[in-house]
C-alpha positions as CSV (number, residue, x, y, z in Angstrom):
1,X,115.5,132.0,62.9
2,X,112.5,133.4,64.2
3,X,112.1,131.5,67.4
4,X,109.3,133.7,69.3
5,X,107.5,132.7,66.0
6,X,108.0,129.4,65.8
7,X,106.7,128.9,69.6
8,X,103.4,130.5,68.5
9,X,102.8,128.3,65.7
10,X,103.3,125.3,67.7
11,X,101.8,126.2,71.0
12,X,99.4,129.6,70.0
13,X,97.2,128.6,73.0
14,X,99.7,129.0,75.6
15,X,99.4,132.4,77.1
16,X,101.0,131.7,80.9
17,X,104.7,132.3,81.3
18,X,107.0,130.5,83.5
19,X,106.8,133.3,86.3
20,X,103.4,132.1,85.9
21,X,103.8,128.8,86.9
22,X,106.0,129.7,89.7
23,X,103.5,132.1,91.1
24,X,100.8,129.5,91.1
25,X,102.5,126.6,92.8
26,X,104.9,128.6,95.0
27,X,107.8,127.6,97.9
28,X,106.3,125.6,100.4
29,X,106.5,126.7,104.0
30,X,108.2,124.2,105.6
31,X,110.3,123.9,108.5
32,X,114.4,124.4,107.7
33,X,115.7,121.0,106.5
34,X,112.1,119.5,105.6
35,X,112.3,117.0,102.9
36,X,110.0,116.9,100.0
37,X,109.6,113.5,98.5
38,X,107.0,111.6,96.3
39,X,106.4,108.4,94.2
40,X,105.5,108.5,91.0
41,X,103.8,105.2,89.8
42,X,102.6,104.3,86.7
43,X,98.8,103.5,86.4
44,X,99.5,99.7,84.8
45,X,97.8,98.0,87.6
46,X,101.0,96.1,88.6
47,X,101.9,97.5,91.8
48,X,105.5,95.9,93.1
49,X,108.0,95.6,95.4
50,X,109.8,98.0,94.3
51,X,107.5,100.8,94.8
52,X,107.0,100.1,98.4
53,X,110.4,100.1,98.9
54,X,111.2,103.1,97.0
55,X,108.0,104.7,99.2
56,X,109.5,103.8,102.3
57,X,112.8,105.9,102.2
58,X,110.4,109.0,100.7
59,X,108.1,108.3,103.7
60,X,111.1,108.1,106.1
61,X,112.6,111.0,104.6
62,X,109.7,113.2,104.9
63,X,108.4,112.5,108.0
64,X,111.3,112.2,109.8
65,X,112.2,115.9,109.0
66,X,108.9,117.6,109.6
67,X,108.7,117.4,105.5
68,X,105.7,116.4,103.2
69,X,105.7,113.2,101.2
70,X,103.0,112.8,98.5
71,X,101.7,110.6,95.6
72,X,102.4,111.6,92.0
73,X,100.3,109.2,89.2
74,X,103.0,109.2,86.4
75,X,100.0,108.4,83.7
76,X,101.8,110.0,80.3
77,X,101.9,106.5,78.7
78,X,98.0,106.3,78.2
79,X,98.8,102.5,76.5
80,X,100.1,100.9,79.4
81,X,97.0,102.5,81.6
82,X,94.6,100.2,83.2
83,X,91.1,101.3,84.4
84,X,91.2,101.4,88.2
85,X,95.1,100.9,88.6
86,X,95.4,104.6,90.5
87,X,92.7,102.9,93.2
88,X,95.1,99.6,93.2
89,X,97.9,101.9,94.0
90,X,96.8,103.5,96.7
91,X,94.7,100.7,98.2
92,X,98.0,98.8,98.5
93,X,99.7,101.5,99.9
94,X,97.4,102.2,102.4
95,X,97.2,98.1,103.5
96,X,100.7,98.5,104.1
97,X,100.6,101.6,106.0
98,X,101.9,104.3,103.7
99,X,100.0,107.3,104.1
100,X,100.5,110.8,102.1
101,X,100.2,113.7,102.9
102,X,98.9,115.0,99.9
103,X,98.9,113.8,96.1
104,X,96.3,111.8,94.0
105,X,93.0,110.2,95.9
106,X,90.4,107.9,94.5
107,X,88.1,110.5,93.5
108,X,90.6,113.6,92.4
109,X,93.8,115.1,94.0
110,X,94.3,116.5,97.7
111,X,96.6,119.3,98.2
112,X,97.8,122.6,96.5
113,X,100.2,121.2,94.2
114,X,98.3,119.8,92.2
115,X,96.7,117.9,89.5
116,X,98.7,115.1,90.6
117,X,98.0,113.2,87.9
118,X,100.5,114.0,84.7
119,X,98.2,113.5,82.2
120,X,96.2,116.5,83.6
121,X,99.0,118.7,83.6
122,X,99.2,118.9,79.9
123,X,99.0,122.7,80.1
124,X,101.3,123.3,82.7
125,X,103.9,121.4,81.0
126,X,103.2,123.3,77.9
127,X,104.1,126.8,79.1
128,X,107.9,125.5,79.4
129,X,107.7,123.6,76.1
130,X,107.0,126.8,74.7
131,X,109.8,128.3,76.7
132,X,112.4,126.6,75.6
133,X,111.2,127.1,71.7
134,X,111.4,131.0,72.7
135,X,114.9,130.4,73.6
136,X,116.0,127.9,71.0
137,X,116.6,125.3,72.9
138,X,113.6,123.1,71.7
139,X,112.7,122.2,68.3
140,X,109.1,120.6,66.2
141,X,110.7,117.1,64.6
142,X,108.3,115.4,62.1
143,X,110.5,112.4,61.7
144,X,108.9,109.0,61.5
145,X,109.1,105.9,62.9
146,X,110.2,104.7,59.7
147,X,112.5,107.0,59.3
148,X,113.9,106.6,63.0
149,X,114.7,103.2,62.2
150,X,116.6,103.6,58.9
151,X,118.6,106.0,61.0
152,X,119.4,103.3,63.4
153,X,120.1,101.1,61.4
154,X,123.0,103.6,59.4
155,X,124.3,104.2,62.7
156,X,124.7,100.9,64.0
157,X,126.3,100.0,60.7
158,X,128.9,103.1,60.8
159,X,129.4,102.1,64.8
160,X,128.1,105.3,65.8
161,X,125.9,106.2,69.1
162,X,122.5,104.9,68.1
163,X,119.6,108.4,68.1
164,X,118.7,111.8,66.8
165,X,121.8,114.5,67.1
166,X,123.9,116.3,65.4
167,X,123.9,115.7,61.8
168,X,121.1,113.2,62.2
169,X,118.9,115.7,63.6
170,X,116.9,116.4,60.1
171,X,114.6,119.1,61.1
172,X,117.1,120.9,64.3
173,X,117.0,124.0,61.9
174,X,113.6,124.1,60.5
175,X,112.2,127.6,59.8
176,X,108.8,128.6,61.2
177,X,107.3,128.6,57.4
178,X,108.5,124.8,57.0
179,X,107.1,123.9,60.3
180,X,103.5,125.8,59.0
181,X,103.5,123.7,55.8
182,X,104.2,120.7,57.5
183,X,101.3,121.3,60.1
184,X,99.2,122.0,57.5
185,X,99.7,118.7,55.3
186,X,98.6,116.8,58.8
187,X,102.0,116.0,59.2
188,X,102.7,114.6,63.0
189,X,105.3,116.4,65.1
190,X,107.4,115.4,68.5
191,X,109.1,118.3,70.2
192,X,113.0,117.3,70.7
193,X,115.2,119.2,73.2
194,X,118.5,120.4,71.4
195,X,121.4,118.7,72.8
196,X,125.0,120.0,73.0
197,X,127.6,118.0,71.3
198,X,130.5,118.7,73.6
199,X,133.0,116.3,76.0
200,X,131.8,117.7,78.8
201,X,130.8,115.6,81.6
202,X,128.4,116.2,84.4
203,X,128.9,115.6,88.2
204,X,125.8,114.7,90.4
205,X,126.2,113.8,94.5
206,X,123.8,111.0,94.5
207,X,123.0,110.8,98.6
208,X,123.3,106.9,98.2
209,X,125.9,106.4,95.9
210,X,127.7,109.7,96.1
211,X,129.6,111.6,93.5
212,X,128.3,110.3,90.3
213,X,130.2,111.3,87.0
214,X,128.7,110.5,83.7
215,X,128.9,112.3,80.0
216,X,127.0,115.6,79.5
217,X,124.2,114.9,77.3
218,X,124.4,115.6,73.3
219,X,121.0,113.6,72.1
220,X,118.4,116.0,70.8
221,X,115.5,114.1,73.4
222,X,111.7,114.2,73.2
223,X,110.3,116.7,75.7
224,X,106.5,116.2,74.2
225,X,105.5,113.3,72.3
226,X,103.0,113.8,69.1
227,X,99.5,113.6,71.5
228,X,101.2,116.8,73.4
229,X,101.6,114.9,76.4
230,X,105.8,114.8,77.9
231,X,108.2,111.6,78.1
232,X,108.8,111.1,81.8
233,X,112.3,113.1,81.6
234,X,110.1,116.0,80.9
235,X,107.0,115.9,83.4
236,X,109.3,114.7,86.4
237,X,111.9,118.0,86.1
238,X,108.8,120.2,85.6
239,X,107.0,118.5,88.1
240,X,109.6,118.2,90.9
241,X,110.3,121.6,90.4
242,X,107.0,123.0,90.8
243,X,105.7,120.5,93.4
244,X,108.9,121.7,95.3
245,X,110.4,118.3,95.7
246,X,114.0,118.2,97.5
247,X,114.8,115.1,97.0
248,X,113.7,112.0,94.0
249,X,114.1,108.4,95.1
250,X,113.9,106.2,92.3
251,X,115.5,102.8,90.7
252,X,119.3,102.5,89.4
253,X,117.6,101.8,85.7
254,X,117.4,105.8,86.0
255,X,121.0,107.0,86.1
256,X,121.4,106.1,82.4
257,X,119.1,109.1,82.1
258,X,120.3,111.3,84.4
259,X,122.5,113.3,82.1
260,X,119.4,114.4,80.5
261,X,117.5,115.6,83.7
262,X,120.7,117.6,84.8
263,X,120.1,119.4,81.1
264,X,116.8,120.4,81.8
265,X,117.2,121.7,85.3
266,X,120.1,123.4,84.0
267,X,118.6,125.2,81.2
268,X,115.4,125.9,82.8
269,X,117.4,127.4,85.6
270,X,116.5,125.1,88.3
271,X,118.1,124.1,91.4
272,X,118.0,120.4,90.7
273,X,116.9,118.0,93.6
274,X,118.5,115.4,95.6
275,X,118.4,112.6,93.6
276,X,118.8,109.2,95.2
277,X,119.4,106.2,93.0
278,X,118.4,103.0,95.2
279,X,119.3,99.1,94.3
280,X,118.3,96.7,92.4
281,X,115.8,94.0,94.4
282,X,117.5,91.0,94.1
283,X,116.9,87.1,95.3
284,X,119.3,84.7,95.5
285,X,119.7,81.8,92.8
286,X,121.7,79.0,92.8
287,X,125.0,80.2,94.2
288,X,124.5,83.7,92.8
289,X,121.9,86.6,92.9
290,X,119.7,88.1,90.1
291,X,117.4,90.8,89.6
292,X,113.6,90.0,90.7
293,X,111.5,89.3,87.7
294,X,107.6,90.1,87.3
295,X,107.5,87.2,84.8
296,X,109.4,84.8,87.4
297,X,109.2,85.8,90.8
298,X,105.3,85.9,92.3
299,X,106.8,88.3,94.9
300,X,107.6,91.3,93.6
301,X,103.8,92.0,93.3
302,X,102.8,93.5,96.3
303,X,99.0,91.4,95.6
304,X,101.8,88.3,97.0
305,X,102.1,90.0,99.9
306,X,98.5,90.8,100.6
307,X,96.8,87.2,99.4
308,X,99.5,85.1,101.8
309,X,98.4,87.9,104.6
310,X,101.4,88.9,105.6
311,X,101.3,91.6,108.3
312,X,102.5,95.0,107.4
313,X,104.2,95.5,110.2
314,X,106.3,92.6,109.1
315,X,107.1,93.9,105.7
316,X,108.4,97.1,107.0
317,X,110.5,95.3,109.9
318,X,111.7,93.5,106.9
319,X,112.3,96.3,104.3
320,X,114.0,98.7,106.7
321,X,116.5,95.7,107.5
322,X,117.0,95.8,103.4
323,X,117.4,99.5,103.5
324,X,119.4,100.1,106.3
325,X,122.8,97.7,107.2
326,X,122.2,99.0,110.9
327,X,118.7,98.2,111.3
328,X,118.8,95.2,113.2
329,X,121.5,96.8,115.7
330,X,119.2,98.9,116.5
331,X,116.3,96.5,116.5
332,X,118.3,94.0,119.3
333,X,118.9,97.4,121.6
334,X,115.5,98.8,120.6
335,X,113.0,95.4,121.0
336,X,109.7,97.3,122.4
337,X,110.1,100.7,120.4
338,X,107.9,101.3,117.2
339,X,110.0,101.1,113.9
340,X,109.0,104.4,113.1
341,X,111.4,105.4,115.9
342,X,114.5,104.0,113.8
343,X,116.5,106.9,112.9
344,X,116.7,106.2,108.8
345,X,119.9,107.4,106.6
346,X,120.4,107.5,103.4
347,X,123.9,107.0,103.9
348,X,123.3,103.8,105.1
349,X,122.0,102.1,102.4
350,X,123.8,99.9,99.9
351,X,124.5,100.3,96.4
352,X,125.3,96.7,95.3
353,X,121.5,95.3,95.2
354,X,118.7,94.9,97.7
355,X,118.4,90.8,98.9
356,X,114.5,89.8,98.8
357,X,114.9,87.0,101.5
358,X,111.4,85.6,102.0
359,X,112.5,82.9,104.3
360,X,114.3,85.9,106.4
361,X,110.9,87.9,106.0
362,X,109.1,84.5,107.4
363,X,111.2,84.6,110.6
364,X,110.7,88.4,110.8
365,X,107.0,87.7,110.8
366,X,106.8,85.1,113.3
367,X,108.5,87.6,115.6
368,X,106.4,90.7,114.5
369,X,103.0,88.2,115.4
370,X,104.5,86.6,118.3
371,X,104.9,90.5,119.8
372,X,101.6,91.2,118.9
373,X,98.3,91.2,121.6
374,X,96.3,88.5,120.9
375,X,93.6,91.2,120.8
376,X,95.9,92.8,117.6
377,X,96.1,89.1,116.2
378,X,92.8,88.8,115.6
379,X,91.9,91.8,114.2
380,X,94.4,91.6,111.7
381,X,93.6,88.2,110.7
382,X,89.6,88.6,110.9
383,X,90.0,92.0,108.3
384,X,92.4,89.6,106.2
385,X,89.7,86.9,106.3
386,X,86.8,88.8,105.5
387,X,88.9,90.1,101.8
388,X,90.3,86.3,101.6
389,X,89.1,83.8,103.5
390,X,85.2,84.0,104.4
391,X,84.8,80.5,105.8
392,X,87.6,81.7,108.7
393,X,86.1,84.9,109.4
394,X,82.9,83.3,109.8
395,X,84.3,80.9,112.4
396,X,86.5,83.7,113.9
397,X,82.8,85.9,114.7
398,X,81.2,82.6,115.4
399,X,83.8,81.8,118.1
400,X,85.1,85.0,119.2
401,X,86.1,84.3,123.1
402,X,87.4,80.8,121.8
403,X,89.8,82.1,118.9
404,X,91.4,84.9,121.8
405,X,91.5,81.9,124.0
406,X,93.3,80.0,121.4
407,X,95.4,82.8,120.3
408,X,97.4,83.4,124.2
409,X,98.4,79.6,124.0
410,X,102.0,79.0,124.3
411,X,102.6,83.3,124.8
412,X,103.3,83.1,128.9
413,X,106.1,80.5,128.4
414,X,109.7,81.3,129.0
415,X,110.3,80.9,125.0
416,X,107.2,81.7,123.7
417,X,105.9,79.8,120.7
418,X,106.0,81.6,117.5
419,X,103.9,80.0,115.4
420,X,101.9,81.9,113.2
421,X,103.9,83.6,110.3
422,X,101.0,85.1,107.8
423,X,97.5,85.1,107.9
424,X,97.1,82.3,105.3
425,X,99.5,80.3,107.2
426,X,97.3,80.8,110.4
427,X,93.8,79.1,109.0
428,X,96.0,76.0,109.0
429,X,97.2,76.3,112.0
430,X,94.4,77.3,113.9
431,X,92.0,75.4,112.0
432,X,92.3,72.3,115.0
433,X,90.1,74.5,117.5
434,X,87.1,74.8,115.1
435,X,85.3,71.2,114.2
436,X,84.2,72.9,111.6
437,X,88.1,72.8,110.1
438,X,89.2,70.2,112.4
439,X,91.4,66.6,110.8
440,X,93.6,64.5,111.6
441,X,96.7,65.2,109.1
442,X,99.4,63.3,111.1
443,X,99.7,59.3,111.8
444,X,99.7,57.9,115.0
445,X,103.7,57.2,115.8
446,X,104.5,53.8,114.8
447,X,105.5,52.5,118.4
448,X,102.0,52.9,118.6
449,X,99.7,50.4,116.8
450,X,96.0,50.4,116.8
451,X,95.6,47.9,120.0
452,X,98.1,50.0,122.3
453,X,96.1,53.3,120.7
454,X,92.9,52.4,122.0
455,X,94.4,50.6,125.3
456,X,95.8,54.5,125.8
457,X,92.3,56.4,125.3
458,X,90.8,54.5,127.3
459,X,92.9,54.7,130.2
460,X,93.5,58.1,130.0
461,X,89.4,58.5,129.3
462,X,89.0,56.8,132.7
463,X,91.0,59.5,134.6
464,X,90.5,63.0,132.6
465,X,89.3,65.4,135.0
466,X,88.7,68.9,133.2
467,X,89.1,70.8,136.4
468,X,92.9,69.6,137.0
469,X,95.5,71.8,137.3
470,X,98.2,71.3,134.7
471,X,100.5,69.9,137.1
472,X,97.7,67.2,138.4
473,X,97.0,66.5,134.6
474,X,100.8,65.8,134.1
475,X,101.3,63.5,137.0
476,X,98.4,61.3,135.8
477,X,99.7,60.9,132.4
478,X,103.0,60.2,133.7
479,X,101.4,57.6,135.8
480,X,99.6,56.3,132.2
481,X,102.7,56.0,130.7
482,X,104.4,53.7,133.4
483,X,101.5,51.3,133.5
484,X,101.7,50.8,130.0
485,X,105.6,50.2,129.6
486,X,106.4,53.3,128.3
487,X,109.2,55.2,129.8
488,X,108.7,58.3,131.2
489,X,111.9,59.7,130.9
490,X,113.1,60.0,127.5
491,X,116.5,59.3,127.8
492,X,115.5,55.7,129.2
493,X,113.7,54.6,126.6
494,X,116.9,55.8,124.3
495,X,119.3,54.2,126.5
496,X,117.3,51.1,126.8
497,X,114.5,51.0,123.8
498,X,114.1,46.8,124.2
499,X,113.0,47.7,128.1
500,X,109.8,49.7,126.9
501,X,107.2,50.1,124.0
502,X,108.3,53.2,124.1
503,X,108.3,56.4,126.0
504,X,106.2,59.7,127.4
505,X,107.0,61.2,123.7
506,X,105.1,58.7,121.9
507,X,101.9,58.9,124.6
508,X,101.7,62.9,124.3
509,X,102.3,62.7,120.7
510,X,99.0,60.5,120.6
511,X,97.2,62.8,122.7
512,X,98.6,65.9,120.6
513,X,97.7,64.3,117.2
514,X,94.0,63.3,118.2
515,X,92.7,67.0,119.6
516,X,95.1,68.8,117.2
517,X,95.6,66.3,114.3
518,X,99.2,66.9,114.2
519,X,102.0,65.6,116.5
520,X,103.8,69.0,116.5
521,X,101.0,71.1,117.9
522,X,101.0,73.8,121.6
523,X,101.0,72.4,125.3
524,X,97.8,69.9,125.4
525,X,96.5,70.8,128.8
526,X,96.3,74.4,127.3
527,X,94.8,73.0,124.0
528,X,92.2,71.0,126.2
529,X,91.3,74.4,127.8
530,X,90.5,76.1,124.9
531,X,88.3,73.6,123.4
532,X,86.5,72.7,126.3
533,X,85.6,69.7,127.5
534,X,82.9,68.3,125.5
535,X,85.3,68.4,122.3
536,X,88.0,67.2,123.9
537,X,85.9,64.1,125.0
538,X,84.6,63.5,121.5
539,X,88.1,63.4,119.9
540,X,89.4,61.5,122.3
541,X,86.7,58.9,122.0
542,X,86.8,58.5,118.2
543,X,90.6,56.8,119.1
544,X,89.5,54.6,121.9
């Protein structure tokens, strides 16, 4: 067969040559031991967990070695592309604090290695199509759908390997005339790579799950669908090859097709990249575990993370504690340093599935807040206001001086209170020091009925000085408490409950409930501070 031929006919545009290629988008000059990585999303406009995670370890990887990590849009399915998803992409990774060095941008690409987007590397990926038909490895197939799924269906009845190879592959030895013909009638074409039916079977070092074994492939693949634009098995080799990548972090769903990437890089001559198979995301169920589900689970979107405002810096505390099994060793001797400082390894990640805790990322968060300036605290949760919650950020310009004010409470004590755990979470809890947001949620306690509630206001009305110290403002509550008949110690009233009405619990929980509206609230005298003293008097009041 007349192979040189054959390439013309199907691809008699293509001039360039592989040395080409190679000239154009040569060896990067990078320190020894820099790491190459990217990730490659897909423009659906569904941006998930899983690609954070998966741009995380690249990032890491990258940075950590003086390398270069950049974004690759992975647009060959045009069906599944929705307008403005590239902009979603890396919108969401720049709110969580992914940054590239170079790749795709809003408005067109940003580096040398470029177009980073696949579908505008159509020629590029022609010049090897065209290759591999020069060298026979690569053949036009004109079968049809229809046809694809009779062949199934004999296969599946003779229990045999479902796909097109071997004797199934109809048109593996067509001539150049019957591929003219063919082309002529309008008839559509995919170009299939020719696969080797052999025993043979491959050996890949995965740097996460180490040696990985798995049959050489023998199905006769598409390299170029019938619009001329490559499957992913075909852009991603070309790609990572001329794009220099050293290493490709991707899902476990991949490894089934790994036997086909190793044939590509093998035949095109290619030192093949580091590949690095990561686990499943998983959340617990029941007594078991299962695999995070976009239909299900509102928190593998990354949009989750954004709209309940949780803090970046929170969602990489808590991914690098998914990633790495000695991440929170080093976080306990490491409590000040910046997480960037964590000394990330492949080899410490785990193979068996990746737990999405979100009641361990909730914890994380309080702690990542409760570290934070109050200065910090408000800037992040004014910039999430203004995208979610206007009314807040109105109140948070409005009231400036007040909202810092309100924002130190409870952070000098000896156990700091933690407790703001998102953004969203935090216009609740702050809410009490604007009366534009202010209510009573929580019931008076039940020792205390309406008669004894006003009796209290009223006394303690009589007293309040705004000047007091906290310690003066203590002792004349204490001394409140006693002339009513409530105990001040605790402990008495519990030892002795028919002795009292009740005890100093019950009074501060009334105080607590009418400035804050809820009986689990910060210190009072600290609250009373913050609002000032005309509010406080005005709350007060409306109880006595």
């Amino acid at each position: 067969m007349d192979n040189l031929q054959l390439a013309d006919i199907l691809f008699p545009d293509v001039t360039a040559s592989p040395e080409d290629m190679e000239k154009r988008f040569p060896e990067r000059s990078l320190p020894e031991g820099a790491c190459v990585t990217r990730i490659g999303p897909s423009p659906t406009g569904f941006v998930h967990l899983g690609n954070l995670y998966n741009a995380l370890i690249g990032e890491r990887i990258a940075h950590q070695s003086g390398g270069v990590f950049y974004l690759r849009i992975e647009d060959t399915d045009n069906k599944r592309e929705v307008e403005g998803a590239v902009e979603t992409v890396i919108n969401a990774m720049n709110y969580f604090g992914v940054h590239f060095d170079e790749g795709a941008v809003s408005d067109g690409d940003n580096g040398s290695y470029g177009p980073y987007r696949q579908r505008q590397r159509k020629d590029i990926y022609h010049v090897f199509a065209k290759h591999l038909v020069q060298r026979g490895l690569a053949y036009p197939c004109f079968l049809t759908a229809e046809e694809i799924d009779a062949l199934r269906e004999q296969q599946t009845a003779a229990k045999e390997n479902p796909g097109v190879y071997g004797k199934y592959a109809k048109y593996r030895d067509i001539t150049p005339e019957e591929t003219k013909a063919l082309i002529a009638e309008g008839k559509e074409w995919v170009l299939r790579y020719k696969g080797v039916e052999t025993d043979e079977y491959i050996s890949v070092e995965d740097a996460i799950r180490g040696k990985v074994e798995m049959p050489r492939n023998n199905m006769d693949f598409v390299l170029l669908k019938s619009d001329g634009i490559p499957t992913y098995h075909f852009a991603h080799v070309i790609d990572d090859h001329l794009m220099r990548s050293t290493h490709v972090i991707r899902g476990e769903e991949w490894l089934s097709s790994l036997p086909m990437h190793v044939e590509l890089f093998n035949a095109l001559g290619w030192k093949q990249p580091v590949y690095c198979h990561t686990a499943t995301l998983m959340k617990l169920e029941g007594t078991g575990k299962r695999k995070l589900s976009k239909r299900k689970d509102p928190e593998l979107a990354l949009s989750y993370y954004q709209q309940e405002g949780i803090s970046p810096d929170a969602i990489w505390e808590f991914l690098l504690t998914v990633l790495n099994s000695n991440y929170e060793e080093w976080r306990i001797a490491n409590p000040d340093a910046d997480y960037r400082e964590f000394p990330y390894s492949l080899s410490k990640m785990s193979i068996s599935g990746a737990l999405v805790d979100l009641d361990k990322l909730r914890d994380i968060s309080k702690n990542v807040i409760g570290k934070m300036p109050a200065e910090k605290i408000r800037e992040e949760w004014l910039a999430w206001c203004d995208e979610y919650r206007n009314d807040f950020a109105e109140l948070i310009r409005k009231y400036p001086e007040r909202t810092l004010a309100a924002l130190n409470v409870g952070r000098n004590a000896a156990k700091p209170r933690k407790d703001l755990e998102t953004w969203k979470q935090s216009c609740d809890f702050m809410s009490f020091y604007y009366d534009e947001t202010f209510k009573v949620s929580d019931p008076m306690p039940e020792e205390c009925d309406e008669a004894t509630v006003k009796e209290f206001f009223a006394e303690y009305l009589s007293t309040y000085d705004h000047s007091d110290d906290s310690a003066a403002w203590f002792d004349k509550v204490k001394a409140i408490t006693e002339k009513m008949g409530f105990a001040v110690k605790p402990k008495d009233f519990k030892k002795n409950p028919e002795l009292y009405r009740g005890s100093i619990v019950h009074i501060t929980n009334m105080l607590r409930i009418a400035l804050t509206g809820h009986a689990n609230a910060p210190d009072i005298w600290e609250v009373s501070h913050v609002l000032g003293e005309d509010i406080v008097r005005r709350r007060l009041q409306a109880f006595a």
